[in-house]
C-alpha positions as CSV (number, residue, x, y, z in Angstrom):
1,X,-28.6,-27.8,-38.4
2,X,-32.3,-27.7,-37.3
3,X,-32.7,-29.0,-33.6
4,X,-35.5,-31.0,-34.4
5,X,-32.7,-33.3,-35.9
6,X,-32.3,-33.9,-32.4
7,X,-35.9,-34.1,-31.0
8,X,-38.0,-37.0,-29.6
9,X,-41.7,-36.8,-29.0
10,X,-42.6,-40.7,-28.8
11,X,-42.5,-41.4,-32.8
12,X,-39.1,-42.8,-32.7
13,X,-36.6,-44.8,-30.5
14,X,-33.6,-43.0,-29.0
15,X,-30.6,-44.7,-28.9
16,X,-28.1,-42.5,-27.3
17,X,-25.0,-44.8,-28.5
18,X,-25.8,-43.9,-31.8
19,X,-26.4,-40.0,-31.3
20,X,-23.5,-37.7,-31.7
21,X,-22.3,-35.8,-28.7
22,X,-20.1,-33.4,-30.5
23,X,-20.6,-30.9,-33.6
24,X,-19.6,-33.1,-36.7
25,X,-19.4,-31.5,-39.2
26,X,-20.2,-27.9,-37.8
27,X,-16.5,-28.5,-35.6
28,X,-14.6,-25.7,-37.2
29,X,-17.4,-23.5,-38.2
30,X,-18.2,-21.9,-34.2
31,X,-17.4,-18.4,-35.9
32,X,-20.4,-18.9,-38.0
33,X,-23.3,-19.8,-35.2
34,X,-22.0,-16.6,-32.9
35,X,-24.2,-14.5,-34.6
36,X,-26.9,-17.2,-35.2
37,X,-26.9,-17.7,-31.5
38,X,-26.6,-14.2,-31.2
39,X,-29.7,-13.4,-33.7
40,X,-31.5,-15.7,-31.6
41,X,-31.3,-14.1,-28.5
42,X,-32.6,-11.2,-29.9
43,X,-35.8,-12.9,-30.9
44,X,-36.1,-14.6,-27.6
45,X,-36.1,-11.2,-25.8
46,X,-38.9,-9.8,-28.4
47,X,-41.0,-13.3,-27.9
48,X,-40.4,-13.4,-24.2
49,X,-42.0,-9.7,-23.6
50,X,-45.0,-10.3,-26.2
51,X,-45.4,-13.6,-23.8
52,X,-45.2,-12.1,-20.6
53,X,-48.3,-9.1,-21.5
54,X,-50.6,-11.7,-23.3
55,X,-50.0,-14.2,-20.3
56,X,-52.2,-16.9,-22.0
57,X,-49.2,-19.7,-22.0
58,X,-46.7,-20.9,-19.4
59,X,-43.2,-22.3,-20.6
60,X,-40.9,-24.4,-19.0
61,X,-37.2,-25.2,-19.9
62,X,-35.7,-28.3,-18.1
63,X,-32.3,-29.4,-18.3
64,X,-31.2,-32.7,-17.6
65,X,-27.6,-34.2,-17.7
66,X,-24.6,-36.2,-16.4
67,X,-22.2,-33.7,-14.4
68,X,-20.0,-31.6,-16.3
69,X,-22.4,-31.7,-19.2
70,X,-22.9,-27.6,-19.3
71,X,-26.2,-26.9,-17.7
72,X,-24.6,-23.8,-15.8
73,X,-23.4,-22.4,-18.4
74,X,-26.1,-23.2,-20.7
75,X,-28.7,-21.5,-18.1
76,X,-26.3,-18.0,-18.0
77,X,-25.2,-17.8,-21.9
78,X,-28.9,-18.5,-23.2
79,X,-31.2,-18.1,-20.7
80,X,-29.6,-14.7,-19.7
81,X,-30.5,-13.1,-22.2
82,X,-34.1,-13.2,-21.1
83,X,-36.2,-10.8,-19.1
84,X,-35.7,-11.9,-15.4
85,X,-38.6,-10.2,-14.3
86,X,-40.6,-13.0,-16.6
87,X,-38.2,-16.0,-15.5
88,X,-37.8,-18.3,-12.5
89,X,-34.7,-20.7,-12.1
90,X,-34.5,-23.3,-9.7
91,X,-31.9,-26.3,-9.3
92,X,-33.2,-29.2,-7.7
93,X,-30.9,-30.4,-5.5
94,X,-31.3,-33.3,-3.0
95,X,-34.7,-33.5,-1.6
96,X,-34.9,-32.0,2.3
97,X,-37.2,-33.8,4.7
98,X,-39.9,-31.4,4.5
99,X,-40.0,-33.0,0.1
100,X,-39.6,-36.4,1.5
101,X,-42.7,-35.9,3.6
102,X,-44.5,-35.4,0.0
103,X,-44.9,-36.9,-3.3
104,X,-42.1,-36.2,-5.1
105,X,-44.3,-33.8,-7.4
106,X,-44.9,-31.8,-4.5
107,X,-41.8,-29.3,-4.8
108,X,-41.9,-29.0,-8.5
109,X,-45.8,-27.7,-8.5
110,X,-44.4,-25.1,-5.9
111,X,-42.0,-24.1,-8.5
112,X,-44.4,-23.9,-11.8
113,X,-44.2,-20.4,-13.3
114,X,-47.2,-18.2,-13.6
115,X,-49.1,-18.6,-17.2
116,X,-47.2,-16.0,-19.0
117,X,-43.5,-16.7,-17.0
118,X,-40.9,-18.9,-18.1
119,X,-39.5,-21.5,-15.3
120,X,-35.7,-23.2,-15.9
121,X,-35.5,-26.2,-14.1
122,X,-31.5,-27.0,-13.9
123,X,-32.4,-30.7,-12.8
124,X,-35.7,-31.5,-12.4
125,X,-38.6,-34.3,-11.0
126,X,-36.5,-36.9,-13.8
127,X,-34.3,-36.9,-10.7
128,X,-36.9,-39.3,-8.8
129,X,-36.7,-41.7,-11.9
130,X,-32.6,-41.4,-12.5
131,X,-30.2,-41.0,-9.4
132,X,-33.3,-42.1,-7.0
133,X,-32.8,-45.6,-9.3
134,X,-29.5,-45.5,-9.6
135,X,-29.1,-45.8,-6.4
136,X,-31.9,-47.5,-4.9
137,X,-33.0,-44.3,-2.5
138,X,-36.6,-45.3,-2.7
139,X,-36.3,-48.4,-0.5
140,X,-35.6,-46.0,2.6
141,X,-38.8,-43.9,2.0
142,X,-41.4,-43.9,4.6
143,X,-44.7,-45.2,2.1
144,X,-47.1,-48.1,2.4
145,X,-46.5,-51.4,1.9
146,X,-48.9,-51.2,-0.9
147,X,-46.3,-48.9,-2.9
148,X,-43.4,-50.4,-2.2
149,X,-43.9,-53.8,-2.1
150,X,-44.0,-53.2,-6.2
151,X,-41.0,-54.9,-7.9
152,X,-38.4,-52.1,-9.1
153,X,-39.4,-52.5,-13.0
154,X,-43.2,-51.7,-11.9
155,X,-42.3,-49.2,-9.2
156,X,-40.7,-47.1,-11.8
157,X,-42.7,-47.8,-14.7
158,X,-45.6,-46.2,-12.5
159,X,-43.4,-43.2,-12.2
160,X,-42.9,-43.3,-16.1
161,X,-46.7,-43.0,-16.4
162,X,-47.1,-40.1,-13.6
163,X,-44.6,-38.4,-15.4
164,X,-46.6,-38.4,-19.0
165,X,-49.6,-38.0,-17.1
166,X,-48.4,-34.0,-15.3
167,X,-46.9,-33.1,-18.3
168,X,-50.1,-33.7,-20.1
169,X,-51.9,-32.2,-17.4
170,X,-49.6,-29.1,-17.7
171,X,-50.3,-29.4,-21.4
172,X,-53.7,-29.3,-20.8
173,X,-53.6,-26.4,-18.4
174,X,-52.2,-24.2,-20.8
175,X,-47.9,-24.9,-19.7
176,X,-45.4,-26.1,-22.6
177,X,-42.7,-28.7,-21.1
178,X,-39.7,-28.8,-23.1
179,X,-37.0,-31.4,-21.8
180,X,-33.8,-31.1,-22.7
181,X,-30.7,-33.3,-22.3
182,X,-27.3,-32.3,-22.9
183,X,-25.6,-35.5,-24.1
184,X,-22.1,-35.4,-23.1
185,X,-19.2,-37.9,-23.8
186,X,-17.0,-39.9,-21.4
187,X,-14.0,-38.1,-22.8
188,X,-15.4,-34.4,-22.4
189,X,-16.4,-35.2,-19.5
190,X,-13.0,-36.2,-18.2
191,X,-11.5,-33.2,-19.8
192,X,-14.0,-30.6,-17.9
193,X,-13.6,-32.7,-14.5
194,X,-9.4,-31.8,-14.8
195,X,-9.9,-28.2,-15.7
196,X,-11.6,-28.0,-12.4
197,X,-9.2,-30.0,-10.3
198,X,-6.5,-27.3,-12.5
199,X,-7.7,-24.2,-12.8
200,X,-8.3,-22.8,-9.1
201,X,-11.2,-20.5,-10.3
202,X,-13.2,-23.6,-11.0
203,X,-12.3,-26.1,-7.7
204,X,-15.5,-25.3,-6.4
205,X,-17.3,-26.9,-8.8
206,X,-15.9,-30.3,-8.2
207,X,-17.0,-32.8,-5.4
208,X,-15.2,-36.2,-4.9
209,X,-18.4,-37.6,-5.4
210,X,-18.1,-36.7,-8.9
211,X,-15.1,-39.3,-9.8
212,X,-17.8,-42.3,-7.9
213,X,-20.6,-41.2,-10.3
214,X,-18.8,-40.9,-13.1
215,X,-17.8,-44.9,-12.9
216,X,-21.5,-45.6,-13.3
217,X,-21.5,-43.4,-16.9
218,X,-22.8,-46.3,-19.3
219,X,-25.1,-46.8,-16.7
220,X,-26.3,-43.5,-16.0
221,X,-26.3,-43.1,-20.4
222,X,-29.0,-46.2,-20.3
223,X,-31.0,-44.9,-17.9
224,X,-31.1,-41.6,-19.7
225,X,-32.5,-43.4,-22.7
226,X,-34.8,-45.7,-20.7
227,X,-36.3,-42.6,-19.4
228,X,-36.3,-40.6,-22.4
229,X,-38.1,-43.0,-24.5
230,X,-40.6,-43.8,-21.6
231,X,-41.7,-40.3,-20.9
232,X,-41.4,-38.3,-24.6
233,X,-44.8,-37.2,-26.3
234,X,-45.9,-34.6,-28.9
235,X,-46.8,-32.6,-26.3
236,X,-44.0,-32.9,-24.2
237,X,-40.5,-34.0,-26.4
238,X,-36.9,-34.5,-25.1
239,X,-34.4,-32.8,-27.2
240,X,-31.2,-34.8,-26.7
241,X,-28.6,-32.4,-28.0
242,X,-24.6,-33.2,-28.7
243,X,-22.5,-31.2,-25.6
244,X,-19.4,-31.6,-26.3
245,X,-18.6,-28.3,-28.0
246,X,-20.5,-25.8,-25.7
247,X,-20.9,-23.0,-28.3
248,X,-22.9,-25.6,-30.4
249,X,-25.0,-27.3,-27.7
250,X,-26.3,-23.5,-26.7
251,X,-26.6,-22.6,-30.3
252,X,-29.0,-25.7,-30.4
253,X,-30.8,-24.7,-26.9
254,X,-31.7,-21.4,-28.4
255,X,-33.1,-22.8,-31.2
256,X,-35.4,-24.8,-29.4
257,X,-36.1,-21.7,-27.1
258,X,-37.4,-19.6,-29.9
259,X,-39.5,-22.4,-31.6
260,X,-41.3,-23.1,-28.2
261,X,-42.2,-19.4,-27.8
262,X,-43.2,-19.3,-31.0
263,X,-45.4,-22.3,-31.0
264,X,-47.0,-20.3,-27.7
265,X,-47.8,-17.3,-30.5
266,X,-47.7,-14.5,-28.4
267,X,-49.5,-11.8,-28.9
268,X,-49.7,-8.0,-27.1
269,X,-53.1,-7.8,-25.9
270,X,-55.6,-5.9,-28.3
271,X,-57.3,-3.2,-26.6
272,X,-61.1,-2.4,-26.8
273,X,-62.9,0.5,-28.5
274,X,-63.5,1.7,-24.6
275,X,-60.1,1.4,-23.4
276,X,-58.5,3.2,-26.8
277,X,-61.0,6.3,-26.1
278,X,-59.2,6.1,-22.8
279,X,-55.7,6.0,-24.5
280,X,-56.7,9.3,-26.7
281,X,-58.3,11.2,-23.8
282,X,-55.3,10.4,-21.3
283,X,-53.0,11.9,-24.2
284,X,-54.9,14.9,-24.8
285,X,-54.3,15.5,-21.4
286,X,-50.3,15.1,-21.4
287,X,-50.1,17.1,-24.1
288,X,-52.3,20.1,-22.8
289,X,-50.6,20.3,-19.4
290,X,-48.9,23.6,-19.1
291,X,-44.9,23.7,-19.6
């Protein structure tokens, strides 16, 4: 399975009620992506280095999804396999003050990766469109009249267009975006949220607040493809990708990985005529030092 099956750059309509969150037909088969997920690691870790020397392009991986949906453990089983001295993870949690003070771009541009870097954004700036409408948390901000004396509908549809408008400025500026959103059903999601009321290793991970988001699921799930279909472009695509079996959703994430550093084709700097001359002198050294 290809993941541009599951890939929306503004050509087509997503309609997440009709996309599948689980692996279909590839169910039974998880012994046969290991080593495709496997083999693709391996390519990421090649690409990764041949980005990091020629430093031309900027990448950055953003995962979006309802809780429980994997994004942990889709950062540490794919993303781990990269370099960490070319990769920057952040998780955006609630904005502080100090963010509130600022336009809600502010933090992210703070967090953008040098050209050549990779940045993971577990959560992202979609937050300020999703769980800031969701719950209305933009009628306590401190703004002007001017801004929020916008109906809801054209408050947010002015975020839509900020949205397109950064990413295409990243674009632009030499940064690939790639969105990706793990697209988890009610009935996983249920599942994962008993394993960590169960299994004491993973109590931590649950919050009460958990059980009061989750009754707002369909909700959240039309939101998600409000937002999806507002803010995908060719230069900036959402990949909504099936998470109920978590083997196949990070099969699919490395896929998408490795056809994004492709599409940056990196390439190992080529050395003048000057600087080789300096390469065969410096060796001619080494190799005459005395024992």
């Amino acid at each position: 399975m290809n993941a541009e099956t599951f890939c929306f750059d503004g050509s087509r309509t997503c309609d997440l009620d009709r996309l599948p969150t689980g692996a279909g037909k590839y169910r039974g088969k998880k012994a046969e992506f290991a080593p495709r997920t496997a083999n693709n690691l391996k390519q990421m870790e090649v690409l990764q280095d041949a980005l990091y020397a020629d430093g031309r392009e900027g990448l950055i991986i953003l995962l979006q999804a309802l809780d429980a949906a994997g994004k942990d453990g889709t950062v540490k089983h794919v993303m781990g396999g990269l370099n960490p001295q070319g990769v920057v993870v952040h998780n955006f949690k609630q904005p502080t003050s100090e963010d509130l003070r600022h336009d809600y771009l502010w933090r992210v541009n703070r967090c953008l990766p040098p050209r050549g870097g990779i940045a993971i954004f577990n959560r992202s700036y979609y937050e300020d469109v999703l769980v800031v409408r969701m719950h209305e948390l933009f009628r306590g901000y401190r703004m002007a009249d001017r801004v929020l004396n916008d109906s809801d509908e054209a408050f947010f549809k002015k975020r839509y267009r900020q949205i397109r408008d950064y990413e295409e400025y990243l674009y632009e500026n030499s940064f690939r975006v790639v969105k990706i959103f793990l697209h988890l059903s009610k009935a996983e999601q249920k599942k994962r949220f008993l394993e960590r009321i169960d299994l004491p290793e993973k109590n931590w991970k649950f919050s009460p607040d958990d059980i009061r988001e989750r009754g707002r699921f369909d909700e959240y799930n039309k939101l998600y493809e409000e937002v999806i279909n507002a803010t995908a472009s060719k230069y900036s695509p959402w990949y909504v990708l099936p998470a109920d079996q978590k083997w196949y959703t990070r099969y699919l994430v490395s896929e998408i990985v490795v056809d994004a550093l492709k599409q940056c084709h990196p390439r190992y700097p080529v050395l003048s005529a000057e600087d080789r001359d300096r390469l065969v002198r410096s060796r001619e050294l080494l190799m005459n030092e005395p024992d």
